[in-house]
PDB file with one MODEL, atoms N, CA, C and O in Angstrom:
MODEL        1
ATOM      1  N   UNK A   1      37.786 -73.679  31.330  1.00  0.00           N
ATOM      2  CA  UNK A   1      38.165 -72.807  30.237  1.00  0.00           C
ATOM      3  C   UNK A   1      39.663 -72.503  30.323  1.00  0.00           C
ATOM      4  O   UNK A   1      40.254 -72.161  31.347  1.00  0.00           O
ATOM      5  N   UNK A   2      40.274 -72.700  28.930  1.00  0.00           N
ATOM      6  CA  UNK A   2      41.595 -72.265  29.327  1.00  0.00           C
ATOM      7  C   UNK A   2      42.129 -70.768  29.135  1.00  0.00           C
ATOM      8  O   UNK A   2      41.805 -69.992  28.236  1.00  0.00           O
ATOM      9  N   UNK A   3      43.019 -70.543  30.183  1.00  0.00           N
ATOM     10  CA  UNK A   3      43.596 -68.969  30.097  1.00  0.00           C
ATOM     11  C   UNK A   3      44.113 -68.463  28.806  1.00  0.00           C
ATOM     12  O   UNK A   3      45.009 -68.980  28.139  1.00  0.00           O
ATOM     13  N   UNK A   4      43.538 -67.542  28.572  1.00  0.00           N
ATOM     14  CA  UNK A   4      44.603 -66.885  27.512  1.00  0.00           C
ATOM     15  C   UNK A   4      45.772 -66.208  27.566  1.00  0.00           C
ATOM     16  O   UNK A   4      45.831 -65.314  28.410  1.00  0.00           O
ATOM     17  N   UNK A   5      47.065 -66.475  26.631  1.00  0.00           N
ATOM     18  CA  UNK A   5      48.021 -65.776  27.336  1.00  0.00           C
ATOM     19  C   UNK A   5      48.561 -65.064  25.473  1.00  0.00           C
ATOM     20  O   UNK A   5      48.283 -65.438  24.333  1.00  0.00           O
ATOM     21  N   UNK A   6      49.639 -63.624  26.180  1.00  0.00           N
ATOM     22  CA  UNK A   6      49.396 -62.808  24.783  1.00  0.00           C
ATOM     23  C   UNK A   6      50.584 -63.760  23.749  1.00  0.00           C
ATOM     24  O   UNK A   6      51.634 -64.134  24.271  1.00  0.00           O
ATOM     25  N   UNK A   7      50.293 -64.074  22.320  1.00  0.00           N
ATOM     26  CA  UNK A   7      50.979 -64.093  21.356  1.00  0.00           C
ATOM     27  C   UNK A   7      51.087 -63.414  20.325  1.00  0.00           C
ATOM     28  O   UNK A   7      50.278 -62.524  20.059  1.00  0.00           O
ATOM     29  N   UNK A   8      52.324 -63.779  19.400  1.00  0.00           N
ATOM     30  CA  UNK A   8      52.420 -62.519  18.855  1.00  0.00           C
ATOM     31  C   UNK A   8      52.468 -63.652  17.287  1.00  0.00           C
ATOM     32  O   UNK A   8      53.363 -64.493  17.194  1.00  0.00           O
ATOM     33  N   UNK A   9      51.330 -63.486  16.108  1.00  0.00           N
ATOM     34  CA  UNK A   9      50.699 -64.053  15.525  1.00  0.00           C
ATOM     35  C   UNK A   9      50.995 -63.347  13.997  1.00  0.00           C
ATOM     36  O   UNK A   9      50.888 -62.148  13.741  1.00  0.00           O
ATOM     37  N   UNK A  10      51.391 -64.415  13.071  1.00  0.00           N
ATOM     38  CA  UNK A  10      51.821 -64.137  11.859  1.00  0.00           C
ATOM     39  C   UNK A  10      50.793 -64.867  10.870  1.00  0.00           C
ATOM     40  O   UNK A  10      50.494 -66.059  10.799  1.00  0.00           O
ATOM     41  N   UNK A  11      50.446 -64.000  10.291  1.00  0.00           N
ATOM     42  CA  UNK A  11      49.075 -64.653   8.859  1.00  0.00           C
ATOM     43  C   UNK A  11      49.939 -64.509   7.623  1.00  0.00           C
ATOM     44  O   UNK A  11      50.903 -63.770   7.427  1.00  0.00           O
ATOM     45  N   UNK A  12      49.439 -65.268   6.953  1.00  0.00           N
ATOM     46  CA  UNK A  12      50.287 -65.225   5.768  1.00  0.00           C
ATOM     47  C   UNK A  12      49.361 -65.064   4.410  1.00  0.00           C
ATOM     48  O   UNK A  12      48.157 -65.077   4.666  1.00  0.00           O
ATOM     49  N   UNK A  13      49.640 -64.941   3.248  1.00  0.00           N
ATOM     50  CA  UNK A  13      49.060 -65.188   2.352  1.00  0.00           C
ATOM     51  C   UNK A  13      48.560 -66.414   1.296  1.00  0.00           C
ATOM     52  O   UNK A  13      47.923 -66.292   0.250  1.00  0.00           O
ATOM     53  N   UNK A  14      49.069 -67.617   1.933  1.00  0.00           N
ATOM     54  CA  UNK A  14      49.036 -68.965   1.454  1.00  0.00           C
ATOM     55  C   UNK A  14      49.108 -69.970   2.298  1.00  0.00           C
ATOM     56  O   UNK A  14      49.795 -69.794   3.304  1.00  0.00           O
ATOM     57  N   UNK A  15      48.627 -70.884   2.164  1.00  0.00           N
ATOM     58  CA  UNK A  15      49.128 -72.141   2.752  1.00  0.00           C
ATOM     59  C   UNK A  15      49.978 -72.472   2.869  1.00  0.00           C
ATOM     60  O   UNK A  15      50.506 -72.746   3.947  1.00  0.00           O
ATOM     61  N   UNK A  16      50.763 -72.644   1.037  1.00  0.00           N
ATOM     62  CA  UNK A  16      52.416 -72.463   1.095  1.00  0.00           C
ATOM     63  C   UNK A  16      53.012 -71.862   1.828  1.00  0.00           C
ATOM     64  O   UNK A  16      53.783 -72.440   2.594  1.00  0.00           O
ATOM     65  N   UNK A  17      52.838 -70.277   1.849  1.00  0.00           N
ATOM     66  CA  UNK A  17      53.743 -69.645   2.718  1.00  0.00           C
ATOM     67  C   UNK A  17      53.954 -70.151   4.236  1.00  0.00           C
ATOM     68  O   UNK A  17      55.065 -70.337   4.733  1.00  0.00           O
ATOM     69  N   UNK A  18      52.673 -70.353   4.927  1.00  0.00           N
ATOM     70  CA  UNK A  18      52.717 -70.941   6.492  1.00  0.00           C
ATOM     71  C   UNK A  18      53.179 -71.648   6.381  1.00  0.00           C
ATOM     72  O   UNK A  18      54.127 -71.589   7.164  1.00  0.00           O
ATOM     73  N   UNK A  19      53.222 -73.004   5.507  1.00  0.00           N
ATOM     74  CA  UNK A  19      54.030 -74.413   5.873  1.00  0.00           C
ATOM     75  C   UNK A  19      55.503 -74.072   5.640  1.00  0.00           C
ATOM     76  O   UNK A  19      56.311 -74.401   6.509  1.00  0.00           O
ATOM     77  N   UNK A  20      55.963 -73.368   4.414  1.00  0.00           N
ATOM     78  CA  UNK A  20      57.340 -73.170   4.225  1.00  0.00           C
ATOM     79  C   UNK A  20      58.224 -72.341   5.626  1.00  0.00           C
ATOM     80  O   UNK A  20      59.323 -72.711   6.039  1.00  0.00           O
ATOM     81  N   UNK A  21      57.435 -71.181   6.177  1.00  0.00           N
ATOM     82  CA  UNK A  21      57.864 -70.438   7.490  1.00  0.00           C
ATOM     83  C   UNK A  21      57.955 -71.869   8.463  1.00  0.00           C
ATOM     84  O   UNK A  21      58.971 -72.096   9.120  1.00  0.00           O
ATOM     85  N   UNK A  22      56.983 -72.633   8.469  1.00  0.00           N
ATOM     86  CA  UNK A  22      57.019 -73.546   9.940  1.00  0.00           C
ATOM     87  C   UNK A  22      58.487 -74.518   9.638  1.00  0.00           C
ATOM     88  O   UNK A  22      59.286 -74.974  10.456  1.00  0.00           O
ATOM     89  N   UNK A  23      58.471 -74.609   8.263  1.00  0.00           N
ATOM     90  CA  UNK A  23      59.832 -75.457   8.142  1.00  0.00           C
ATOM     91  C   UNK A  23      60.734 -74.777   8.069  1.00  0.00           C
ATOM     92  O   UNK A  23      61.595 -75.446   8.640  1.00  0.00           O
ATOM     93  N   UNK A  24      61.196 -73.865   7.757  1.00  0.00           N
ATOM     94  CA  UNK A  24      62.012 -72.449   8.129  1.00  0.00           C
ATOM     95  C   UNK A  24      62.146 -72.318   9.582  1.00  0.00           C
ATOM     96  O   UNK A  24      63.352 -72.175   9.785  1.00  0.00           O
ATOM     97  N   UNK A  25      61.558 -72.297  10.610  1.00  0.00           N
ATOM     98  CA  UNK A  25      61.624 -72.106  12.005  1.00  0.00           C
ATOM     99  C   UNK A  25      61.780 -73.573  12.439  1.00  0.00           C
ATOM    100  O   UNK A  25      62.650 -73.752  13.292  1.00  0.00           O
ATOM    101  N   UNK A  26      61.277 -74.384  12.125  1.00  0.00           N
ATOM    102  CA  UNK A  26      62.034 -75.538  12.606  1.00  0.00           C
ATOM    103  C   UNK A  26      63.306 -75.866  12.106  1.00  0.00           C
ATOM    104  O   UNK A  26      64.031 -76.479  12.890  1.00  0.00           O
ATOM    105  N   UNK A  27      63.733 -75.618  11.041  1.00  0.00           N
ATOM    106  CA  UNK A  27      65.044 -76.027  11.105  1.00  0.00           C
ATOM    107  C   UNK A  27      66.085 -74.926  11.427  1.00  0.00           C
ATOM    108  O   UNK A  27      67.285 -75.141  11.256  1.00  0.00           O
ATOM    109  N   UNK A  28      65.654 -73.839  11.858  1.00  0.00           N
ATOM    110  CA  UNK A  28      66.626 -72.770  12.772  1.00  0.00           C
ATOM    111  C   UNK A  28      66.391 -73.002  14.150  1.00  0.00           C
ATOM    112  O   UNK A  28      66.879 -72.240  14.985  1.00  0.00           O
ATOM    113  N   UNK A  29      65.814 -73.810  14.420  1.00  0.00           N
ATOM    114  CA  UNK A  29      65.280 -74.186  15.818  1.00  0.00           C
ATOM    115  C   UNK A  29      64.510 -72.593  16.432  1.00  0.00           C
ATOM    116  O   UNK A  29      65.347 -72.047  17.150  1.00  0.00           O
ATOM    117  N   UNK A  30      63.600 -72.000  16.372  1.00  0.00           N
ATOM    118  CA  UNK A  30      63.048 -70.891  16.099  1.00  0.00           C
ATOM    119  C   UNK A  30      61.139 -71.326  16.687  1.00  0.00           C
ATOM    120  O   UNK A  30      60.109 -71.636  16.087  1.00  0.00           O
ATOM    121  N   UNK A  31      61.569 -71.084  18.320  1.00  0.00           N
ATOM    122  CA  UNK A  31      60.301 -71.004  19.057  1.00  0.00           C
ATOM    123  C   UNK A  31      58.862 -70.909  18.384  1.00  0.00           C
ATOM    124  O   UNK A  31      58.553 -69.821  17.897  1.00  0.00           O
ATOM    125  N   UNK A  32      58.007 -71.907  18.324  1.00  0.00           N
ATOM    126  CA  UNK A  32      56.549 -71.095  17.999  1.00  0.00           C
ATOM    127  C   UNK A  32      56.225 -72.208  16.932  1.00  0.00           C
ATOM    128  O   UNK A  32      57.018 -73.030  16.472  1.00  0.00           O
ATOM    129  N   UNK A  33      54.240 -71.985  16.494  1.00  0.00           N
ATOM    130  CA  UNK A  33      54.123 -73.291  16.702  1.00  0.00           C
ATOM    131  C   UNK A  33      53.010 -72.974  15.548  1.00  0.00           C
ATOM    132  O   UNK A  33      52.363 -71.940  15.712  1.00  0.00           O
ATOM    133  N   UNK A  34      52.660 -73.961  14.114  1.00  0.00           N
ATOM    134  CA  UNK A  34      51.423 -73.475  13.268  1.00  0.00           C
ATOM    135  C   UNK A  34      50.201 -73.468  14.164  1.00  0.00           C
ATOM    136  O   UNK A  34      50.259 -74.164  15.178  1.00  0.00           O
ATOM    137  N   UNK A  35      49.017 -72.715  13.902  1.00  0.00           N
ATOM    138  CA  UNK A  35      47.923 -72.705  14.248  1.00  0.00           C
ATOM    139  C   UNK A  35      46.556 -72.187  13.174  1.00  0.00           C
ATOM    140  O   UNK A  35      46.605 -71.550  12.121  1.00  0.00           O
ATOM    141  N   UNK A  36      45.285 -72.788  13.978  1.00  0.00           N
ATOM    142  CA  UNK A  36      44.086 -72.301  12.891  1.00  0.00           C
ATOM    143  C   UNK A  36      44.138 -70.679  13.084  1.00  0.00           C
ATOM    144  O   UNK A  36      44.380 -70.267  14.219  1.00  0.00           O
ATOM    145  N   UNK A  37      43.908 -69.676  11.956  1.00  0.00           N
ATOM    146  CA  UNK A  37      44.064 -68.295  11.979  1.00  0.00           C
ATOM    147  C   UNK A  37      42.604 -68.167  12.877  1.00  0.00           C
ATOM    148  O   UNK A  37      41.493 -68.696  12.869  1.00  0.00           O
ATOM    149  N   UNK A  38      43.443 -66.970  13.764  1.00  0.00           N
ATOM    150  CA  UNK A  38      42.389 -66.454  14.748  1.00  0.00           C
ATOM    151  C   UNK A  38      41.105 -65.684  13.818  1.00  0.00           C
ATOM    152  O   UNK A  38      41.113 -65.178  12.695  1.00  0.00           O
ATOM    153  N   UNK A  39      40.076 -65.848  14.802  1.00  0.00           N
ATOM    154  CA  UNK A  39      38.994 -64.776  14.188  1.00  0.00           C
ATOM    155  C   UNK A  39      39.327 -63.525  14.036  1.00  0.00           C
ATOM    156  O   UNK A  39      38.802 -62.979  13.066  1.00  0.00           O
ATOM    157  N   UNK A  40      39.949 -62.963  14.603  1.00  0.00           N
ATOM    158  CA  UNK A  40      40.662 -61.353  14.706  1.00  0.00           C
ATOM    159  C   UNK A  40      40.809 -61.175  13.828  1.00  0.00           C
ATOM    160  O   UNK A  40      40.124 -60.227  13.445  1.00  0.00           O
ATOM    161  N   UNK A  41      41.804 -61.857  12.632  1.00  0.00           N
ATOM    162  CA  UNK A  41      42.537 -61.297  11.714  1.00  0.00           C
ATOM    163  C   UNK A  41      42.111 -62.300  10.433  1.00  0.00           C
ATOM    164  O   UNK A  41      41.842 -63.501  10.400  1.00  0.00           O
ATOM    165  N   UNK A  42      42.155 -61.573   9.704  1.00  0.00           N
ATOM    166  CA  UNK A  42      41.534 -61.856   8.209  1.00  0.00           C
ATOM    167  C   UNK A  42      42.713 -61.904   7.496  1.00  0.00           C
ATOM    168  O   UNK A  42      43.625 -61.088   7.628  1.00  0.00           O
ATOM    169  N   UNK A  43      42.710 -63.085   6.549  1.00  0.00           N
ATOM    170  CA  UNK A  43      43.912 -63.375   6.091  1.00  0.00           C
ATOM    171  C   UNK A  43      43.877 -64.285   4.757  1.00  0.00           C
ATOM    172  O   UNK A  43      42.776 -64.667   4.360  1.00  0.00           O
ATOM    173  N   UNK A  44      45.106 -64.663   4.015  1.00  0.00           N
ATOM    174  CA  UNK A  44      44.424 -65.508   2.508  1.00  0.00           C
ATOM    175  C   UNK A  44      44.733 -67.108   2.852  1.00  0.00           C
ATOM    176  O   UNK A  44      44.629 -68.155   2.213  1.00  0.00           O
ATOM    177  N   UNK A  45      45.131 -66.780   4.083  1.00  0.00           N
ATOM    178  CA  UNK A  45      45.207 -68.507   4.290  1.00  0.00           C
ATOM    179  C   UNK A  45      44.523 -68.651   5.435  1.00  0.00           C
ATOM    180  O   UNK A  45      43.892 -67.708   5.913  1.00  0.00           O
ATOM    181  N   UNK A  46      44.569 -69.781   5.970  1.00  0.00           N
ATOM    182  CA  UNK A  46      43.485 -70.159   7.000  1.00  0.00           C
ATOM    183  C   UNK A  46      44.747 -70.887   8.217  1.00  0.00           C
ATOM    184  O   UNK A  46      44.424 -71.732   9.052  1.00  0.00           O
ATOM    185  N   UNK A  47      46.016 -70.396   8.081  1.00  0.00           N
ATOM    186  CA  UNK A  47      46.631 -70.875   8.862  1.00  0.00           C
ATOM    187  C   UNK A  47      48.006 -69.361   9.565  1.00  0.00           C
ATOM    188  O   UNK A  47      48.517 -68.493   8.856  1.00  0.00           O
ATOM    189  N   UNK A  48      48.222 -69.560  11.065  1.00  0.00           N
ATOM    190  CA  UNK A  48      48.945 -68.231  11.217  1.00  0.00           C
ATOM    191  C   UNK A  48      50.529 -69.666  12.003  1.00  0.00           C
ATOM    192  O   UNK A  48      50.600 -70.894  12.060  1.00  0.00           O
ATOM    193  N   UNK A  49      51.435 -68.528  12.414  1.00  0.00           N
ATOM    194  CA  UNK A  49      52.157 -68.847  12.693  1.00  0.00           C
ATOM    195  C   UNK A  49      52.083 -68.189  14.809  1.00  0.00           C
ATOM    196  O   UNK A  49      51.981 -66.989  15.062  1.00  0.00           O
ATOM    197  N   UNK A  50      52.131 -68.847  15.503  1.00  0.00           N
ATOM    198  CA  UNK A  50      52.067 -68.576  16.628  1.00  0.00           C
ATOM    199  C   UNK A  50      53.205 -68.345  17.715  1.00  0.00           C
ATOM    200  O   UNK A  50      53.382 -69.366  18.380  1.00  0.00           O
ATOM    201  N   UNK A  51      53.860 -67.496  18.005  1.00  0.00           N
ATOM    202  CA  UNK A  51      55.250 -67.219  18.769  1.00  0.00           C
ATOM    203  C   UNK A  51      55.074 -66.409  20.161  1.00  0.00           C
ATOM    204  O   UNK A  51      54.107 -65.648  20.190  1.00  0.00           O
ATOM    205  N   UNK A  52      55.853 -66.473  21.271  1.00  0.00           N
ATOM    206  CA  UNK A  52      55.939 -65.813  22.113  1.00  0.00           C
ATOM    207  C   UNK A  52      56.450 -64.002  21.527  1.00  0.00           C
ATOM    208  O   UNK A  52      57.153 -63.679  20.569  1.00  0.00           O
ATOM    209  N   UNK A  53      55.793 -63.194  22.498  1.00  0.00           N
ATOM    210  CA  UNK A  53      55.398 -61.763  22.160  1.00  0.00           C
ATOM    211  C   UNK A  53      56.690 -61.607  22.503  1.00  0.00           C
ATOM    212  O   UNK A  53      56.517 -61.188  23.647  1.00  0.00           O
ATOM    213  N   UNK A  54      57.577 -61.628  22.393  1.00  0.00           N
ATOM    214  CA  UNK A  54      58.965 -61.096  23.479  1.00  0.00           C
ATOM    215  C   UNK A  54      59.814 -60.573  22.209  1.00  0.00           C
ATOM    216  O   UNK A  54      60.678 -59.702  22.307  1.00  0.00           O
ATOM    217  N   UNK A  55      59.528 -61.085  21.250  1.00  0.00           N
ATOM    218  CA  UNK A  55      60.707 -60.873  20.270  1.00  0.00           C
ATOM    219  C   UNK A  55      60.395 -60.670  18.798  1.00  0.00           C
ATOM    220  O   UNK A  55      60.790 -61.436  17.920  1.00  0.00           O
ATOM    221  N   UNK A  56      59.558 -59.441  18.561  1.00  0.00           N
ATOM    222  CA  UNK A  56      58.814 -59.239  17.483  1.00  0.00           C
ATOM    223  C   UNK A  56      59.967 -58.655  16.194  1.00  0.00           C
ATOM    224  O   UNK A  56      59.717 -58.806  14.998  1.00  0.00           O
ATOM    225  N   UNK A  57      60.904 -58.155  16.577  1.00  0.00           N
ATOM    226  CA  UNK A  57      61.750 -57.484  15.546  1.00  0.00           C
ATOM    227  C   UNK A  57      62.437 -58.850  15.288  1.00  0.00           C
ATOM    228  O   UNK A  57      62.617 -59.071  14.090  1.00  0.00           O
ATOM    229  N   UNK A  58      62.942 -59.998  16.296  1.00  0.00           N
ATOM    230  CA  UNK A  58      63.663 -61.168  15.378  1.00  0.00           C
ATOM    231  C   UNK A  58      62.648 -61.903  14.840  1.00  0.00           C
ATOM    232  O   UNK A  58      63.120 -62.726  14.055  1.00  0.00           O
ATOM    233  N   UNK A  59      61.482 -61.965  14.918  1.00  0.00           N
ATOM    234  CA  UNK A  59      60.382 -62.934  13.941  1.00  0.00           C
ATOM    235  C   UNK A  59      60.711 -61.659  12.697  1.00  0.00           C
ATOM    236  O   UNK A  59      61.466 -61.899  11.755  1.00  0.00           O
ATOM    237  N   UNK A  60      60.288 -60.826  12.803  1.00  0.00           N
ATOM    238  CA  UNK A  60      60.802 -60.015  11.290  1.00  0.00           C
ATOM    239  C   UNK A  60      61.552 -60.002  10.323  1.00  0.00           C
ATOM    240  O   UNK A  60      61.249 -59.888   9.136  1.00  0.00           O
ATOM    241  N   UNK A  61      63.145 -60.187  11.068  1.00  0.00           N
ATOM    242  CA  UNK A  61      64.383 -60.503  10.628  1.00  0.00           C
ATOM    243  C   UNK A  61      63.620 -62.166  10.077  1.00  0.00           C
ATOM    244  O   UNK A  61      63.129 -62.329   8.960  1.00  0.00           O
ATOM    245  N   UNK A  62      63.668 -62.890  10.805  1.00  0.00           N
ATOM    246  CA  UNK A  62      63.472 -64.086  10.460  1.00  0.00           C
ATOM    247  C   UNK A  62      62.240 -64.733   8.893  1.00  0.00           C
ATOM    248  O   UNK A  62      62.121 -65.735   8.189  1.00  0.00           O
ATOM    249  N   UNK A  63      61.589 -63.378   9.064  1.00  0.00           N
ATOM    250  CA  UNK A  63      60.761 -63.352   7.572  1.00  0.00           C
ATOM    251  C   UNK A  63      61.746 -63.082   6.660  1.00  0.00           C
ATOM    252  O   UNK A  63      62.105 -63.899   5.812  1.00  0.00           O
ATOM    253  N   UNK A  64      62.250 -61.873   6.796  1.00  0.00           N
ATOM    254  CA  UNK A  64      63.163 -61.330   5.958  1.00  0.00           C
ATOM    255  C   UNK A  64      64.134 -62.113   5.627  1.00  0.00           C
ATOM    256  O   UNK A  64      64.543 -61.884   4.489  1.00  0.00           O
ATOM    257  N   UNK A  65      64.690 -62.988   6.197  1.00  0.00           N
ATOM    258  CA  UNK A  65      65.578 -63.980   5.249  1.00  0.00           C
ATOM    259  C   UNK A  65      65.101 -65.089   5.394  1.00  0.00           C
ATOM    260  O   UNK A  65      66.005 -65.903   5.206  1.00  0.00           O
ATOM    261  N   UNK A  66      64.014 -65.664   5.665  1.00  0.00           N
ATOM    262  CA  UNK A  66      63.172 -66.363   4.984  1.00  0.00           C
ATOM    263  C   UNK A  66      62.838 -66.330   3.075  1.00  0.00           C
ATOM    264  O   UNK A  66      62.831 -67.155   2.162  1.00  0.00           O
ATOM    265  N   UNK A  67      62.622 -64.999   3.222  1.00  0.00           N
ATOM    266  CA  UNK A  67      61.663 -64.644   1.553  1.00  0.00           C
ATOM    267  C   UNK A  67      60.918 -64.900   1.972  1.00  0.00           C
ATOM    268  O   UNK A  67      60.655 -65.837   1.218  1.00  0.00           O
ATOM    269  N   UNK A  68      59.944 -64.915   2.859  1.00  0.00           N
ATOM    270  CA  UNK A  68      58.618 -65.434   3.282  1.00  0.00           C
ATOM    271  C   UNK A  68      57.659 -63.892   3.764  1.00  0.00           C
ATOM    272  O   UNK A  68      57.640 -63.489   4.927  1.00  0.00           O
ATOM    273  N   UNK A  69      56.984 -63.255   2.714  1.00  0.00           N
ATOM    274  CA  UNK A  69      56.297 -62.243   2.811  1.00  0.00           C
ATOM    275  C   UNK A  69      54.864 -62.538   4.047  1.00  0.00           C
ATOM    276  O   UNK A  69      53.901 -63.209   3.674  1.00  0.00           O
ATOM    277  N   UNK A  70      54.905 -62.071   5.182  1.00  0.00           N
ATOM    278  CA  UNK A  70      53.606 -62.070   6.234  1.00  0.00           C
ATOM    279  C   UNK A  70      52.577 -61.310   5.526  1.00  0.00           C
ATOM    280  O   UNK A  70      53.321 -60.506   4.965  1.00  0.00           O
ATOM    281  N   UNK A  71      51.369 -60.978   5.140  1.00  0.00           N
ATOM    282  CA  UNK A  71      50.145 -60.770   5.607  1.00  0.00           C
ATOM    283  C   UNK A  71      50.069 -59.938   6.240  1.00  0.00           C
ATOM    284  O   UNK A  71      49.916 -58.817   5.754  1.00  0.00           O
ATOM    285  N   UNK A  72      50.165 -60.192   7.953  1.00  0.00           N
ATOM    286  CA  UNK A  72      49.607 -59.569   9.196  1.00  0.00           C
ATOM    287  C   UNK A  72      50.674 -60.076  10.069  1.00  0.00           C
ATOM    288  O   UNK A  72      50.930 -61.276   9.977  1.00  0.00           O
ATOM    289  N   UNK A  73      51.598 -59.079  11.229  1.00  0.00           N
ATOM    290  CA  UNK A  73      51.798 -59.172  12.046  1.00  0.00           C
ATOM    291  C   UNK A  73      50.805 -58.821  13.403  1.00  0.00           C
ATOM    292  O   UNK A  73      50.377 -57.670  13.318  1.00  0.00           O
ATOM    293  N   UNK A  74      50.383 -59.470  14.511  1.00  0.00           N
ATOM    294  CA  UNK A  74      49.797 -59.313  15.444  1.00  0.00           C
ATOM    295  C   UNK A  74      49.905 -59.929  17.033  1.00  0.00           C
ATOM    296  O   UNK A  74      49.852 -61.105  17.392  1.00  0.00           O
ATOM    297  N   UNK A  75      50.055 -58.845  17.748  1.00  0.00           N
ATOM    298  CA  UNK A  75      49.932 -59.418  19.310  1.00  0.00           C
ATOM    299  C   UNK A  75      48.349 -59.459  19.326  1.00  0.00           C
ATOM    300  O   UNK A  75      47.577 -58.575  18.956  1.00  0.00           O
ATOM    301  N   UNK A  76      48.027 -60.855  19.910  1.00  0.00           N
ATOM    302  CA  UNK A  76      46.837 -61.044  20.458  1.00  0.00           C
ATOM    303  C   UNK A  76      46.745 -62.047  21.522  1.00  0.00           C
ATOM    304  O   UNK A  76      47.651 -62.875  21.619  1.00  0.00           O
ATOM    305  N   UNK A  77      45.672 -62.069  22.396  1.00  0.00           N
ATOM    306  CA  UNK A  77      45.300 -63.146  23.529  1.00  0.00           C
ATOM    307  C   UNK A  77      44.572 -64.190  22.785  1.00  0.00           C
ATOM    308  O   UNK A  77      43.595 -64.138  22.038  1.00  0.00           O
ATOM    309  N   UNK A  78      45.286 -65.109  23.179  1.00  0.00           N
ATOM    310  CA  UNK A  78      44.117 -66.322  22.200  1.00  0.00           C
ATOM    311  C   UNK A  78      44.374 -67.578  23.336  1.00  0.00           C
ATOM    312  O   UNK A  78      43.822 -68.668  23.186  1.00  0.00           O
TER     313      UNK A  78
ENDMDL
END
């Protein structure tokens, strides 16, 4: 079984929105990785954005000039 370790997990409201953020963070070179949305969190897409917990106010900033409205911000073990 593998360990869980904590991330800090962005849901969005679209599909669009997740794919446009993942290309947004890849081309700022911007840690963190798409994933299937956890059971935890209920959301309008079926996809979250997955980042290390260390730096929750620059994933924010990083929405914010995105234009990319989150859903759900969340630390969770997954």
């Amino acid at each position: 079984m593998r360990k869980k370790i904590r991330r800090l997990i962005v849901a969005f409201f679209s599909t669009h929105d997740a794919m446009a953020f993942e290309d947004y963070c890849q081309n700022n070179g911007v840690e963190g990785r798409l994933i299937p949305l956890p059971k935890e969190i209920s959301a309008g897409c079926g996809l979250a954005w997955s980042a290390p917990p260390d730096d929750e106010e620059g994933l924010r900033e990083l929405l914010r000039s995105s234009g990319i409205k989150a859903q759900h911000i969340r630390e969770l073990e997954i």
